[in-house]
C-alpha positions as CSV (number, residue, x, y, z in Angstrom):
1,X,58.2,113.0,101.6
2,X,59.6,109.6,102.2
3,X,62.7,110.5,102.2
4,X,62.2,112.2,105.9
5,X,61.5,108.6,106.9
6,X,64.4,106.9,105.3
7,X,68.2,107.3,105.6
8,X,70.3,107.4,102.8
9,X,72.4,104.4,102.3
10,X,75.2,104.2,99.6
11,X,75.8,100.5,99.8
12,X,72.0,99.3,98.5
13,X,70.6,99.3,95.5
14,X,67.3,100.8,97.0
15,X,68.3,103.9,96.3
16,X,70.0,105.6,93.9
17,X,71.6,108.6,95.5
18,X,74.1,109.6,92.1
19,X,70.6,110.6,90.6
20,X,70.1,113.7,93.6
21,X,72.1,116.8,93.3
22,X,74.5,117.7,95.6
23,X,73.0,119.9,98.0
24,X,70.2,118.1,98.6
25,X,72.3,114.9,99.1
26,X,74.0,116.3,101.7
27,X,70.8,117.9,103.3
28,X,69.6,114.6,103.4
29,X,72.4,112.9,105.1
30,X,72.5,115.7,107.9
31,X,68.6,115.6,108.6
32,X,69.2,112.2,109.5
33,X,72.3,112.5,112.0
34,X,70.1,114.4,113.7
35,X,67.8,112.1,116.8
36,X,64.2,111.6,116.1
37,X,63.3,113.1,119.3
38,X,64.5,116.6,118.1
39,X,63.3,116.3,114.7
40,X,59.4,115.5,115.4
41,X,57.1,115.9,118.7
42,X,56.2,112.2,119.8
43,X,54.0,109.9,117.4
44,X,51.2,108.5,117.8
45,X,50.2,104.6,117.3
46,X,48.3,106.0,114.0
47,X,51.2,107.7,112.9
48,X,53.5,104.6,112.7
49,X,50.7,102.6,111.6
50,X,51.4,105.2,108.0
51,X,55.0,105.2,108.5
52,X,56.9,104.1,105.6
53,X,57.9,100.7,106.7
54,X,60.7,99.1,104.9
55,X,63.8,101.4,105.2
56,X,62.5,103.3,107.6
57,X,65.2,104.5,110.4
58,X,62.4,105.5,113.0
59,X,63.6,103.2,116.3
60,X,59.9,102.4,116.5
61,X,60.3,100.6,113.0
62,X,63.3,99.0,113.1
63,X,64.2,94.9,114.2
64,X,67.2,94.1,116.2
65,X,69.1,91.6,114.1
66,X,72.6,90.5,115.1
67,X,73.2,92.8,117.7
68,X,72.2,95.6,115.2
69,X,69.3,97.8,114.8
70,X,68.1,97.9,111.4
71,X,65.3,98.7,108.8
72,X,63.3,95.2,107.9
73,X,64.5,95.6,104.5
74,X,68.1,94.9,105.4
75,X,67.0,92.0,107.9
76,X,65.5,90.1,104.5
77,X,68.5,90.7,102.7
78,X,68.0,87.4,100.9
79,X,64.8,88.3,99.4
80,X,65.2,92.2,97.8
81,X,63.8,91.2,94.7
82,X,60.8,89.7,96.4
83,X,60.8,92.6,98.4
84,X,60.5,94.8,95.4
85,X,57.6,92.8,93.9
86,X,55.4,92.7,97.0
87,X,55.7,96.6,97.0
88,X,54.9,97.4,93.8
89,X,52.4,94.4,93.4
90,X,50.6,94.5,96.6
91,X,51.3,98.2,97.9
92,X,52.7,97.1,101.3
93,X,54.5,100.2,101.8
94,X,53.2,100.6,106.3
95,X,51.8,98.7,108.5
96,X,48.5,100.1,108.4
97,X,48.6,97.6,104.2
98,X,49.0,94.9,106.5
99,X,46.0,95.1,108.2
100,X,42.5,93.4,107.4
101,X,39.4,95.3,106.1
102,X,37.9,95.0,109.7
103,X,41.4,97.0,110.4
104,X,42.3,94.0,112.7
105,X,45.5,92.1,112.7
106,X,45.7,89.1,110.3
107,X,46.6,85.6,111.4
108,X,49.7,83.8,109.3
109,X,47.8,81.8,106.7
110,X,45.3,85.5,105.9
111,X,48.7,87.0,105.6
112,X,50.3,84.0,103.4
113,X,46.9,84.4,101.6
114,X,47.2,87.7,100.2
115,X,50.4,87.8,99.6
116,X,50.3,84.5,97.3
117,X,48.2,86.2,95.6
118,X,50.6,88.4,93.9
119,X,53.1,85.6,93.7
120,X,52.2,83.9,91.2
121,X,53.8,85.8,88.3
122,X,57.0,86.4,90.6
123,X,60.1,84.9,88.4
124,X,62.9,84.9,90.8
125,X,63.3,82.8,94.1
126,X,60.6,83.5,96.6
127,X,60.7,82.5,100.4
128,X,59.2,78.9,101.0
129,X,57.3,80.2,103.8
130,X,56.3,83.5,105.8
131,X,56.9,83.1,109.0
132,X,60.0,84.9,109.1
133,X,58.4,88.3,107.9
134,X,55.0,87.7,109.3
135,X,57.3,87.7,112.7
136,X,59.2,90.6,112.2
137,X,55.6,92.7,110.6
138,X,53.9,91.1,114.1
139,X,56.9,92.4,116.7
140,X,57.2,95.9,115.1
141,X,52.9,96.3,115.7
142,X,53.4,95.3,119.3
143,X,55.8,97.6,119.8
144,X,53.2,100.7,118.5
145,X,50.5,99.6,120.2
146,X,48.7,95.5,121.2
147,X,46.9,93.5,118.8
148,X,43.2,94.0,120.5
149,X,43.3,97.9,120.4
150,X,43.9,98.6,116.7
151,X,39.7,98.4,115.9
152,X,39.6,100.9,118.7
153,X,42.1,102.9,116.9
154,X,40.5,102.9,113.8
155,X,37.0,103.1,115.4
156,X,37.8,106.8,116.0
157,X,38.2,109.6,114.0
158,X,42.0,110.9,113.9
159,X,41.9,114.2,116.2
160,X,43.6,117.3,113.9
161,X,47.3,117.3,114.6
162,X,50.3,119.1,113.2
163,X,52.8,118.2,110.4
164,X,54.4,115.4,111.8
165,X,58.0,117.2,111.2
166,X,57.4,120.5,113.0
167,X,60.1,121.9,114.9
168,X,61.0,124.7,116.7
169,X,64.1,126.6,115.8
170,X,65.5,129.8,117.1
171,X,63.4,131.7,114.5
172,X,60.3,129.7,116.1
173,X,58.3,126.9,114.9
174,X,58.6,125.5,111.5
175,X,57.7,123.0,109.0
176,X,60.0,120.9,107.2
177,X,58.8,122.3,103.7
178,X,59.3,125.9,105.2
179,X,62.8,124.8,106.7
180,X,65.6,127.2,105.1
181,X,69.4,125.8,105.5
182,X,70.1,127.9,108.3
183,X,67.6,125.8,110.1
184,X,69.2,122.4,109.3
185,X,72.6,123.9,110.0
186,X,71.3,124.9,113.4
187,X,69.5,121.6,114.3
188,X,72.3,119.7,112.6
189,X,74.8,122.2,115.3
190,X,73.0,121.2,118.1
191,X,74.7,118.8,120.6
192,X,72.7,115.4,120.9
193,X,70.5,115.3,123.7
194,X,71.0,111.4,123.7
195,X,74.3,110.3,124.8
196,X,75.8,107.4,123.3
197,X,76.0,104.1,124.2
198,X,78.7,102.6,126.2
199,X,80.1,99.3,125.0
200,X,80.1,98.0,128.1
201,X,76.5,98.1,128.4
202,X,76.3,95.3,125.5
203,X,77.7,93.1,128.2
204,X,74.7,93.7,130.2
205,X,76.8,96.1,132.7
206,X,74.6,98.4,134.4
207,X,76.0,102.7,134.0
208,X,76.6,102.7,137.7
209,X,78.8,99.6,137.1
210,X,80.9,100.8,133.9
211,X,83.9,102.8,135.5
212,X,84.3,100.2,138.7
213,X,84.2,97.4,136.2
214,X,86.3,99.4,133.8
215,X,89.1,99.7,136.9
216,X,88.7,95.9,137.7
217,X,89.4,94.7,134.3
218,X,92.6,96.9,133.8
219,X,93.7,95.5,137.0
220,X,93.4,92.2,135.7
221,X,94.6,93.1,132.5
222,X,98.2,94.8,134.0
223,X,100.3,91.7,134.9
224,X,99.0,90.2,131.3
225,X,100.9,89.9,128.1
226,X,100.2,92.7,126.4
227,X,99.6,91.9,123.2
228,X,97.0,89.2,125.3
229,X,95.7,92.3,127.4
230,X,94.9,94.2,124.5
231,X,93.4,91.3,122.6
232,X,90.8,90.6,125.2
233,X,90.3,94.4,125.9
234,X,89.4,94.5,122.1
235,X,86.6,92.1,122.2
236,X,85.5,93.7,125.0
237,X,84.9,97.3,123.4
238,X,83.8,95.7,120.1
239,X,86.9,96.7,118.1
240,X,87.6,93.4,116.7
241,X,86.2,92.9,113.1
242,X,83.9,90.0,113.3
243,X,82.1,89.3,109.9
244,X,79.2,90.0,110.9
245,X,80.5,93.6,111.3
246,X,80.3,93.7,107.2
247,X,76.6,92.9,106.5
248,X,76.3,95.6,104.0
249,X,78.7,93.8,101.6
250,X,76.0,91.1,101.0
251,X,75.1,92.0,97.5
252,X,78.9,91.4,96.7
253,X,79.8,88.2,98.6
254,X,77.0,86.5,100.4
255,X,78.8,84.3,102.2
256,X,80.9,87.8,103.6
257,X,79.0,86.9,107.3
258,X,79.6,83.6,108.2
259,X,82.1,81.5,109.7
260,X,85.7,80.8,108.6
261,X,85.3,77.2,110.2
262,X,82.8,76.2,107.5
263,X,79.9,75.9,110.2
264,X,77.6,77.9,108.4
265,X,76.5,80.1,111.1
266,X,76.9,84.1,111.2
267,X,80.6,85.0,112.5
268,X,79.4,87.2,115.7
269,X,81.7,88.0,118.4
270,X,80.0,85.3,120.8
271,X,80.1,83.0,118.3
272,X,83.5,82.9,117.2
273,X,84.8,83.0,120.8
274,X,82.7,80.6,122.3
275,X,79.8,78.9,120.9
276,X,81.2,77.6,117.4
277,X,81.2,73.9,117.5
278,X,85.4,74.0,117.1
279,X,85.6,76.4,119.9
280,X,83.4,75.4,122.4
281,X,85.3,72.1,122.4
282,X,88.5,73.9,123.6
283,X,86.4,76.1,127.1
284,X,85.0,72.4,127.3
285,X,88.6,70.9,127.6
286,X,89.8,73.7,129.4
287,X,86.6,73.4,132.3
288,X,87.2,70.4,134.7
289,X,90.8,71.7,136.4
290,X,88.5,75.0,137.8
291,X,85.0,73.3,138.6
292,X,87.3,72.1,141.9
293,X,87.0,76.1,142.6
294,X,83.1,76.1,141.6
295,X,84.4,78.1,138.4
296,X,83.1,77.5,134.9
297,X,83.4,79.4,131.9
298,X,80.6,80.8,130.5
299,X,80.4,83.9,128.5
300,X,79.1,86.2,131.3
301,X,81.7,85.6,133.1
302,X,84.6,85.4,130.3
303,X,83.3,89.5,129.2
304,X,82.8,90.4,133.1
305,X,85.2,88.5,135.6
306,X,83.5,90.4,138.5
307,X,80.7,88.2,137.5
308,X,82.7,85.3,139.3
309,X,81.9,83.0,142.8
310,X,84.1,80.6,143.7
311,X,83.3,77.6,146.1
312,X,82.4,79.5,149.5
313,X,85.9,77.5,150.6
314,X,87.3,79.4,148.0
315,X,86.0,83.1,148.6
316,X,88.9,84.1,150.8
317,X,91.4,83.4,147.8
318,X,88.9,84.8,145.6
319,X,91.4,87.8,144.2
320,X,93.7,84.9,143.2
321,X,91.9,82.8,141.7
322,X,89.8,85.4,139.2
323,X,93.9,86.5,138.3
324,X,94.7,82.9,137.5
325,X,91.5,82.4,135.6
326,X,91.2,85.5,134.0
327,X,94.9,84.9,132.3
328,X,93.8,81.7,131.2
329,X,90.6,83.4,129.4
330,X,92.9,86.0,127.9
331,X,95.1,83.7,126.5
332,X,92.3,81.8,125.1
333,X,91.1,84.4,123.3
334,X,94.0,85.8,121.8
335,X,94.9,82.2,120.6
336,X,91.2,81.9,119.3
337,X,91.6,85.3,117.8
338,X,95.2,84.8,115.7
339,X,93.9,81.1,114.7
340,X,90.9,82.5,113.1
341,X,92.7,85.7,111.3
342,X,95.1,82.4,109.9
343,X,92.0,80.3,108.5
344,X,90.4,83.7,107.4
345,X,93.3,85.4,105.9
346,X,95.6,82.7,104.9
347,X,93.8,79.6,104.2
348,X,95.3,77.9,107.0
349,X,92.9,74.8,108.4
350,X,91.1,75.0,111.3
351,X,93.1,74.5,114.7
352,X,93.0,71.0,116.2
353,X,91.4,71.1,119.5
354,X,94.7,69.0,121.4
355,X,97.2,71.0,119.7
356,X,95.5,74.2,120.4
357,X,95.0,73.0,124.0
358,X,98.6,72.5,124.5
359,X,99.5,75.9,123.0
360,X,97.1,78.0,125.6
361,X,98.2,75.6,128.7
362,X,101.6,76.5,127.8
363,X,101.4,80.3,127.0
364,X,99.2,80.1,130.7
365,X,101.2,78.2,132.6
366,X,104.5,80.2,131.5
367,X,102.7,83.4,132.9
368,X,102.0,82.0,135.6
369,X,104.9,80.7,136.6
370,X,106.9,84.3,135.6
371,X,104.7,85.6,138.6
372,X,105.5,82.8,141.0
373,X,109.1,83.5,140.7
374,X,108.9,87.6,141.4
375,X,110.1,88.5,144.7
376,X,107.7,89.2,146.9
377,X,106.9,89.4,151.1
378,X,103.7,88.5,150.7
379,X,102.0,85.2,151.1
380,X,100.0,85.7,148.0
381,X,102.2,83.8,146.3
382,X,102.2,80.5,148.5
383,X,98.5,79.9,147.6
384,X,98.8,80.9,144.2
385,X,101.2,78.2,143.8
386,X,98.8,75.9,145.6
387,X,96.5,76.6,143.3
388,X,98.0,76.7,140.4
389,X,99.3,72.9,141.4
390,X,95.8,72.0,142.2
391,X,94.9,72.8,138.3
392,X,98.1,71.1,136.9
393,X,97.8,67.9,139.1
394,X,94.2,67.5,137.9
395,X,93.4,63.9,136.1
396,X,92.2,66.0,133.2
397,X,95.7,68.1,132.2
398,X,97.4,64.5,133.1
399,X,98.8,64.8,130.0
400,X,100.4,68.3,130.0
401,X,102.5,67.6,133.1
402,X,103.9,64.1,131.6
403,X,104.9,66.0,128.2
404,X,105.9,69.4,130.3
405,X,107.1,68.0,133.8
406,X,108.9,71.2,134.3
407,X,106.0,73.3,134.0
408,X,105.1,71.8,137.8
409,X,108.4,72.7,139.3
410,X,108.3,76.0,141.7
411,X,112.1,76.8,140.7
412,X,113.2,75.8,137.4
413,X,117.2,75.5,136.6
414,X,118.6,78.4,134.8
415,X,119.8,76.5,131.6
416,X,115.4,76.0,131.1
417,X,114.9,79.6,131.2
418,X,117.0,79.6,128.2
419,X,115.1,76.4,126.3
420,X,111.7,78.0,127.4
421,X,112.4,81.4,125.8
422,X,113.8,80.0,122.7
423,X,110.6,77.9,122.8
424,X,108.1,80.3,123.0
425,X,110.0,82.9,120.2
């Protein structure tokens, strides 16, 4: 019956699904599109404690890893063939294996102990130590039920209780081994009762937040480039293909996950936008001009602009200044974005901090500039300018208006527009 427990997965070789026949393949696959709350009443802490543990795709049972929920199997991708042996060796198929004879929790060096004991034989790499599992083993039991109550669980007698997968149908209640395909049809019909997620709320944005954020970003986003717009939108609805995206295709490259800038680390979309060591340089360089406004960049803000205060001298202008910042951030990231699909795609080296300074300044500055010169009534545009000479005449982009002096001029002659747009093709 494990197979209740465990959803099947073409891409690992812990299961062999060309070895089932058809029909019950694709019974399979729909049982488990189907939410755990309308295949099975509520668990108890026992029940878990039994559960088939290592591919299991109850929530209960799973470890968040990389912004993913998955079974602890695909978390310790590095050690299946250790995984393998401690199963068959040491039967460590639940959490309820794990457990002492006094049915207590064990500390690290009991749980080291035991397992070393079927180690020895092992002849393939093994990890050099067990905190990592012992970790993930420790946070799944905390989530079923605290360390100090499991001898009360055990102390106890299990009260009688159903099949675990009982559910009622519209020909009444049923067991799975009674189930008919009508019945999986009909559960499979049903619509979820568990919306999904919005990918806003990865960005920590509460529900009652989503639509007026939504409407503030596209706001933001309409005077943009769009090719920039869409860029930035991208990232923020998790559209653009990170590697870390592609951590099922391990077991054929295992370097698939990490970085194209050679820093070892797994290619996430925080990572490759702001925290790699060759890009955090560039926000870093990019900072000073704006901490004038009491503006920084930080990723809160860069994925949520609402999420912005300015200097309480500042507040009044506030509209202003987020559309001035937020097209620097979205010119960042779509020149972050097409330098990394270069060094990923077509061996080109990683960008030069200066030179790829210069190129989001002046991309920036351009737009900024085509918005000075619309005609307008309003005075919007008389402290935008103000402020957008506050950020050039800054000691740190010092450099930029010696090498661009025309940048700073409010009306440029008419033979530049020509050299600019040339420039920029």
């Amino acid at each position: 019956m494990s197979f209740l427990y465990v959803a099947p997965n073409d891409t690992t070789s812990f299961q062999s699904l060309a070895r089932i026949p058809s029909y019950w393949l694709e019974t399979w696959k729909m049982w488990h599109k189907l939410h755990w709350h309308s295949r099975t009443p509520p668990w108890t802490a026992r029940d878990l404690l039994r559960t088939p543990l290592w591919l299991s795709s109850h929530p209960q049972l799973q470890i968040r890893h990389q912004g993913k929920t998955l079974p602890l199997a695909y978390v310790l991708i590095f050690h299946r063939d250790w995984l393998r042996w401690l199963v068959d060796n040491h039967r460590l198929f639940c959490l309820e294996d794990v457990l002492s004879p006094t049915k207590s929790w064990p500390t690290l060096d009991e749980f080291a102990r035991n397992i070393r004991r079927t180690n020895e034989r092992f002849p393939f790499p093994q990890p050099r130590s067990y905190n990592r599992i012992y970790g993930h083993l420790t946070t799944l039991l905390e989530g079923i039920i605290p360390q100090h109550q499991l001898p009360s669980l055990f102390a106890t007698p299990a009260p009688p209780a159903p099949f675990p997968f009982t559910i009622e149908t519209h020909r009444g209640k049923s067991t799975f081994p009674n189930f008919k395909p009508p019945d999986i049809r009909y559960l499979h019909a049903k619509p979820s009762e568990e919306p999904s997620k919005h990918p806003f709320e990865n960005w920590a944005i509460p529900k009652d937040e989503i639509r007026s954020t939504l409407i503030h970003l596209r706001n933001l986003m309409r005077p943009v480039y769009p090719l920039v717009a869409d860029t930035y939108f991208r990232l923020l609805f998790k559209l653009l293909p990170f590697q870390a995206r592609f951590w099922f295709l391990e077991h054929l490259n295992p370097n698939i996950q990490l970085c194209p800038y050679n820093c070892f680390h797994v290619e996430t979309d925080i990572h490759a936008m702001f925290s790699c060591t060759t890009i955090s340089n560039v926000w870093s360089e990019l900072e000073p001009p704006w901490q004038q406004f009491g503006m920084t960049f930080t990723w809160h803000t860069i994925t949520n602009p609402r999420r912005l205060s300015p200097a309480p001298p500042w507040l009044p202008d506030r509209e202003l200044l987020v559309q001035v910042w937020f097209a620097l951030v979205a010119n960042t990231i779509y020149q972050l974005w097409k330098h990394r699909c270069n060094t990923r795609f077509r061996n080109a080296a990683p960008p030069k901090r200066a030179s790829l300074v210069e190129t989001i300044l002046r991309h920036w500055a351009t737009q900024v500039r085509a918005w000075l010169r619309n005609p307008t009534t309003s005075d919007g545009h008389a402290k935008m300018a103000l402020i957008f000479e506050m950020i050039l005449t800054h000691p740190k982009l010092a450099w930029f208006v010696r090498k661009y002096p025309c940048y700073k001029a409010q009306s440029p002659p008419p033979v530049f527009d020509d050299i600019l747009s040339n420039h920029h093709k």
